[in-house]
DRENTORKOL-3810 file (N, C-alpha, C; in nm, 4 decimals):
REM DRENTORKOL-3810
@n.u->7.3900; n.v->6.5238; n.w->-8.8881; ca.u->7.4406; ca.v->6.5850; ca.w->-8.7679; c.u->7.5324; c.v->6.7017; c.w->-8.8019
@n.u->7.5796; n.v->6.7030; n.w->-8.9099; ca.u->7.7220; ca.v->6.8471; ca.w->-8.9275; c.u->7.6347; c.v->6.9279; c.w->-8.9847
@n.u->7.4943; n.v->6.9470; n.w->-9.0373; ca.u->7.4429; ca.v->7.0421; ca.w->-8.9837; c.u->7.3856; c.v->7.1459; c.w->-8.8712
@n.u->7.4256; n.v->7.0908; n.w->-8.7421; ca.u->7.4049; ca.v->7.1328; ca.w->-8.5820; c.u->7.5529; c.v->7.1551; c.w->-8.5625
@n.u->7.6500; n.v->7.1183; n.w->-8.6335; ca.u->7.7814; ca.v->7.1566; ca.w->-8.5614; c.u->7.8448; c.v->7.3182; c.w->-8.6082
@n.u->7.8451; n.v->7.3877; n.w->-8.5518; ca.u->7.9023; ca.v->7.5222; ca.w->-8.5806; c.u->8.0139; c.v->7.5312; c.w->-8.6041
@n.u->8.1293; n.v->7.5041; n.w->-8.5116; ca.u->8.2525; ca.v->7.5443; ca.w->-8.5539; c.u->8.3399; c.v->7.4302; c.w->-8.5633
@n.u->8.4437; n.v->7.4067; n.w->-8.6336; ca.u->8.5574; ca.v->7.2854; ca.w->-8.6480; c.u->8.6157; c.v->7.2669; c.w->-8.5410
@n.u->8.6668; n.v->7.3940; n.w->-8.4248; ca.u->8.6997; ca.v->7.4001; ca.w->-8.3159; c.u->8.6576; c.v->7.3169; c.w->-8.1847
@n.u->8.5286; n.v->7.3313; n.w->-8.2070; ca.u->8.4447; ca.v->7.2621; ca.w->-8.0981; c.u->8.3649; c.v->7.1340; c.w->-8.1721
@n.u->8.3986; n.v->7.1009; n.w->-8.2624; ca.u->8.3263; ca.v->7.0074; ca.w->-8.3536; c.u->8.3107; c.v->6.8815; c.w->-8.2468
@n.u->8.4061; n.v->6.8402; n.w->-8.1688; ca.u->8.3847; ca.v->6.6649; ca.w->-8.0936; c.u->8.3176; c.v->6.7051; c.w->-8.0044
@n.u->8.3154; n.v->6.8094; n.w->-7.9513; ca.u->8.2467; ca.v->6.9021; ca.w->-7.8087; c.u->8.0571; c.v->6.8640; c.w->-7.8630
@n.u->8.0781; n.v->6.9514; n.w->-7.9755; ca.u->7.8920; ca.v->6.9439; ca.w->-7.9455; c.u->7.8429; c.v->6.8314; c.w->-8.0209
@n.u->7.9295; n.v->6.7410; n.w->-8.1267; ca.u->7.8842; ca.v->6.6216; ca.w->-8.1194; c.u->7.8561; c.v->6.5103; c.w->-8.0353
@n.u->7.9270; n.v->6.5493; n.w->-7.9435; ca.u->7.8642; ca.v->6.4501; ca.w->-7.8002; c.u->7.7666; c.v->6.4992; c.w->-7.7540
@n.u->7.7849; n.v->6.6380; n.w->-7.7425; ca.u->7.6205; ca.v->6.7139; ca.w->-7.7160; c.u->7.5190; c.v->6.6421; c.w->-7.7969
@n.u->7.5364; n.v->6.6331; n.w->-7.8863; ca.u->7.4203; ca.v->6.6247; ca.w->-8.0075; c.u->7.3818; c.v->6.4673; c.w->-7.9776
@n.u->7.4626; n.v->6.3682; n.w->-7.9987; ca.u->7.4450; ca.v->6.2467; ca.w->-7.9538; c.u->7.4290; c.v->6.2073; c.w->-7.8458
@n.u->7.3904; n.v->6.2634; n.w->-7.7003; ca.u->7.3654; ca.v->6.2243; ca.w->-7.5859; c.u->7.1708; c.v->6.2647; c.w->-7.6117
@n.u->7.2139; n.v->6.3781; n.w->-7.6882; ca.u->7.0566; ca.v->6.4797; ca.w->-7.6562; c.u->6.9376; c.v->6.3580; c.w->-7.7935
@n.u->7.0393; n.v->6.3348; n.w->-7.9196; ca.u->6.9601; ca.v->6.2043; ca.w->-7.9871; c.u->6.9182; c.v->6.0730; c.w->-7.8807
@n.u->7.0563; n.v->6.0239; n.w->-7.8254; ca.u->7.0247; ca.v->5.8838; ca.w->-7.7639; c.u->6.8753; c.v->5.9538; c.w->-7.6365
@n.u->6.9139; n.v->6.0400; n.w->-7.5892; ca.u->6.7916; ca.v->6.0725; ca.w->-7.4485; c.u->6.6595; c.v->6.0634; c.w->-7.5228
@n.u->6.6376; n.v->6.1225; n.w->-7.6480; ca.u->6.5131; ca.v->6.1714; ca.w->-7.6981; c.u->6.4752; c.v->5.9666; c.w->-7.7534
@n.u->6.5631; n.v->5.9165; n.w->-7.8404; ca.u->6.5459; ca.v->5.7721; ca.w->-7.8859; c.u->6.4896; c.v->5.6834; c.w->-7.7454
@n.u->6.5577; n.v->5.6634; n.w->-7.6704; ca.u->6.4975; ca.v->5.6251; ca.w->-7.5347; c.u->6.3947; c.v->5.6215; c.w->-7.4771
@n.u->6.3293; n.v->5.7771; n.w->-7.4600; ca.u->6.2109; ca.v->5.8267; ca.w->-7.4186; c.u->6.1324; c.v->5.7889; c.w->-7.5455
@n.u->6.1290; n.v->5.8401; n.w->-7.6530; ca.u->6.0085; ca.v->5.7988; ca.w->-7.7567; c.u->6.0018; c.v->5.6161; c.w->-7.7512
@n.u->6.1292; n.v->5.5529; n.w->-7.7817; ca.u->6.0926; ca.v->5.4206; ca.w->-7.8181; c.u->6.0111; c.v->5.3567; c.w->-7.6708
@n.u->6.0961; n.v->5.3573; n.w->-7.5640; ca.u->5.9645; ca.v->5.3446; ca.w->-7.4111; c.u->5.8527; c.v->5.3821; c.w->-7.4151
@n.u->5.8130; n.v->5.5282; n.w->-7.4644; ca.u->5.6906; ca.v->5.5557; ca.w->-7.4861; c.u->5.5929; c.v->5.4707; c.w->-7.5891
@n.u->5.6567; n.v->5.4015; n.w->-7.6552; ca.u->5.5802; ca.v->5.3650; ca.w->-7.7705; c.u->5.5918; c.v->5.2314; c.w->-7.7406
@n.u->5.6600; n.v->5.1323; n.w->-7.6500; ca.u->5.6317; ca.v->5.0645; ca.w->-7.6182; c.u->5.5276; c.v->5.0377; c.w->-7.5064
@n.u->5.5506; n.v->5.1247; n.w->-7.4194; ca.u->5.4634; ca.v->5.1125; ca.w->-7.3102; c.u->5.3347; c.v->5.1329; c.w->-7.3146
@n.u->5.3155; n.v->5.2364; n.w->-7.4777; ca.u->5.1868; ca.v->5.2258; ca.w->-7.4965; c.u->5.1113; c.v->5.1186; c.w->-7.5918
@n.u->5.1706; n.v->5.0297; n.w->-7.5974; ca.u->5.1676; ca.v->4.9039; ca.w->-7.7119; c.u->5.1095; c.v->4.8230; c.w->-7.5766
@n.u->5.1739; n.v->4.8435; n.w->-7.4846; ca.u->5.1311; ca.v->4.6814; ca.w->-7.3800; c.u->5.0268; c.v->4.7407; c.w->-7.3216
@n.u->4.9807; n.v->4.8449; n.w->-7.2902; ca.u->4.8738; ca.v->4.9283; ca.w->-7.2727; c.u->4.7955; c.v->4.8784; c.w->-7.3600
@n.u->4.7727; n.v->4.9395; n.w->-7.4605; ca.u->4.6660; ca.v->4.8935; ca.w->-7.5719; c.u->4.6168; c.v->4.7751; c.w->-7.5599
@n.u->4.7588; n.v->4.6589; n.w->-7.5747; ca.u->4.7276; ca.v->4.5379; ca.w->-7.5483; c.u->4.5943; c.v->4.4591; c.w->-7.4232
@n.u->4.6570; n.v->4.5333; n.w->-7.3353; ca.u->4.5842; ca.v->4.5273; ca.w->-7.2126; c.u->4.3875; c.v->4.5292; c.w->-7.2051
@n.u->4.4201; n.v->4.6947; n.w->-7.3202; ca.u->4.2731; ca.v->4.7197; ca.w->-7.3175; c.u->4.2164; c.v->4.6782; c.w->-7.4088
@n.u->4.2631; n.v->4.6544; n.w->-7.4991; ca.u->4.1725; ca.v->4.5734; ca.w->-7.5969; c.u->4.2008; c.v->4.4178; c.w->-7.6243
@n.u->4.0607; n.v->4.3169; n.w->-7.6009; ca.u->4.1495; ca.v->4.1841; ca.w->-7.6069; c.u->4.0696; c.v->4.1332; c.w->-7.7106
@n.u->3.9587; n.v->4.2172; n.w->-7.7670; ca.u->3.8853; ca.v->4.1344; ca.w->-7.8422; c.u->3.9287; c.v->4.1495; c.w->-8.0231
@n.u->3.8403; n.v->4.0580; n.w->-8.0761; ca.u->3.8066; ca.v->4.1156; ca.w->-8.2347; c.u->3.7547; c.v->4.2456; c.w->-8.2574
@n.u->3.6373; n.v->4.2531; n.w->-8.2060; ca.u->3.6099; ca.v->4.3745; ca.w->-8.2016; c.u->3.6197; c.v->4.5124; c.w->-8.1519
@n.u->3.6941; n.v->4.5128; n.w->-8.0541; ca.u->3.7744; ca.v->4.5869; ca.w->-8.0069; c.u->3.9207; c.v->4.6260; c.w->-8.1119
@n.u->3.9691; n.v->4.5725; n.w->-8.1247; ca.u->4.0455; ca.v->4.5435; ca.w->-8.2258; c.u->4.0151; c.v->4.6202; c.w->-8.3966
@n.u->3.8546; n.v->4.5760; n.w->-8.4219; ca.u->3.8402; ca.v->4.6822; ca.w->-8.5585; c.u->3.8122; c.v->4.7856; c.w->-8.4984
@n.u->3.7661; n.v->4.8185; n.w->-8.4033; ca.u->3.6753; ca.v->4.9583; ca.w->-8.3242; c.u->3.8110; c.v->5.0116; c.w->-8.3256
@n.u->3.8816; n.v->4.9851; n.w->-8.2635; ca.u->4.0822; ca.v->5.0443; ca.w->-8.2267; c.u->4.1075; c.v->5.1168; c.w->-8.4134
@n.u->4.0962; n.v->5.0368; n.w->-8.5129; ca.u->4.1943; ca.v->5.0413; ca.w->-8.6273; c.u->4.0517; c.v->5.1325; c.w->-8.6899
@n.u->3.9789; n.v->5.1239; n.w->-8.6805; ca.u->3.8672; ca.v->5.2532; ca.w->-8.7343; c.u->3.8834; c.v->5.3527; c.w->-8.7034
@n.u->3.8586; n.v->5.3611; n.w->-8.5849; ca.u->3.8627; ca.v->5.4956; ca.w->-8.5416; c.u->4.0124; c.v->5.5618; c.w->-8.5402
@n.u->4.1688; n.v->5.4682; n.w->-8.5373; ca.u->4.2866; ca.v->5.5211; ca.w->-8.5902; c.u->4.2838; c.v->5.5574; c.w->-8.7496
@n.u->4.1965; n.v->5.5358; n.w->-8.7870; ca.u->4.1735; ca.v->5.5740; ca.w->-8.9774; c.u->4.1012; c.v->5.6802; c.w->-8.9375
@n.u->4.0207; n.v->5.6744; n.w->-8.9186; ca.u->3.9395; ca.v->5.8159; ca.w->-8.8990; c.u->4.0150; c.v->5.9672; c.w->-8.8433
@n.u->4.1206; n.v->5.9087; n.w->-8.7017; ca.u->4.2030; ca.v->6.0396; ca.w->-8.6607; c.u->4.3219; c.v->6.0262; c.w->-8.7967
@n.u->4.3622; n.v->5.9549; n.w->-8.8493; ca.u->4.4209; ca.v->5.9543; ca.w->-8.9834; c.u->4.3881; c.v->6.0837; c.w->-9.0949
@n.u->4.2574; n.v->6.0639; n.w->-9.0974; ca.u->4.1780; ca.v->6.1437; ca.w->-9.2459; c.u->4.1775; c.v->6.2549; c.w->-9.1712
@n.u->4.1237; n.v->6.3054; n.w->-9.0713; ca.u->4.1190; ca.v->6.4114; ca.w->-9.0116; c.u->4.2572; c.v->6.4874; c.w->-9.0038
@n.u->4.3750; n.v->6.3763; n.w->-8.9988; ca.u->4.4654; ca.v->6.4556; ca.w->-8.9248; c.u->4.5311; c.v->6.5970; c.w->-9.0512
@n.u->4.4826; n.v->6.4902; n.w->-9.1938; ca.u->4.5206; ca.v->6.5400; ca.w->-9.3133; c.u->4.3966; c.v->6.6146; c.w->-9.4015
@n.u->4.2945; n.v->6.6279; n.w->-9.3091; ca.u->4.2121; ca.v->6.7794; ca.w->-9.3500; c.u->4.2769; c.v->6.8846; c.w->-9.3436
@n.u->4.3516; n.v->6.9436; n.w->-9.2197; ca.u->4.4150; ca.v->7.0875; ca.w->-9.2296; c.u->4.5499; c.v->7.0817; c.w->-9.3730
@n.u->4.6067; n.v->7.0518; n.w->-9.3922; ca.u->4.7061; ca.v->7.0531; ca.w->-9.5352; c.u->4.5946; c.v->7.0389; c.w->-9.6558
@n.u->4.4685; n.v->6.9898; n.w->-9.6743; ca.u->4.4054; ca.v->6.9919; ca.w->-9.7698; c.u->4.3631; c.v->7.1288; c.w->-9.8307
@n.u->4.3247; n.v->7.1873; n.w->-9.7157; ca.u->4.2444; ca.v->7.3342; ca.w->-9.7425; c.u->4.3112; c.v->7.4613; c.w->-9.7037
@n.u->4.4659; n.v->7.4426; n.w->-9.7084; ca.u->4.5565; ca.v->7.5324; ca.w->-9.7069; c.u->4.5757; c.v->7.6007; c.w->-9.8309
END
């Protein structure tokens, strides 16, 4: 975090800045990532559903790390 803080002056000032704007963003991602967990849950109930889910997350995996390969 005392890399975002500019001056010693205002140092408690934008550390509350900084830590309201962390806790808002922690909030929203961890909800998001829950809500899409009970989602998932929802839609997939099977075994096979289940490897079909974790395949095809390997697959957007390998893909995701084609563009850094051929840079």
């Amino acid at each position: 975090m005392s890399v975002y803080v500019t001056s010693i002056e205002d140092a408690l000032s934008q550390i509350i800045v900084i830590s309201i704007i962390f806790l808002m963003t922690v909030l929203i991602s961890a909800n998001s990532w829950a809500l899409g967990g009970v989602v998932l849950k929802k839609l997939i109930k099977s075994d096979i559903g289940i490897k079909r889910f974790n395949i095809i997350m390997a697959i957007l995996l390998i893909l995701s790390m084609v563009p850094t390969l051929f840079e």
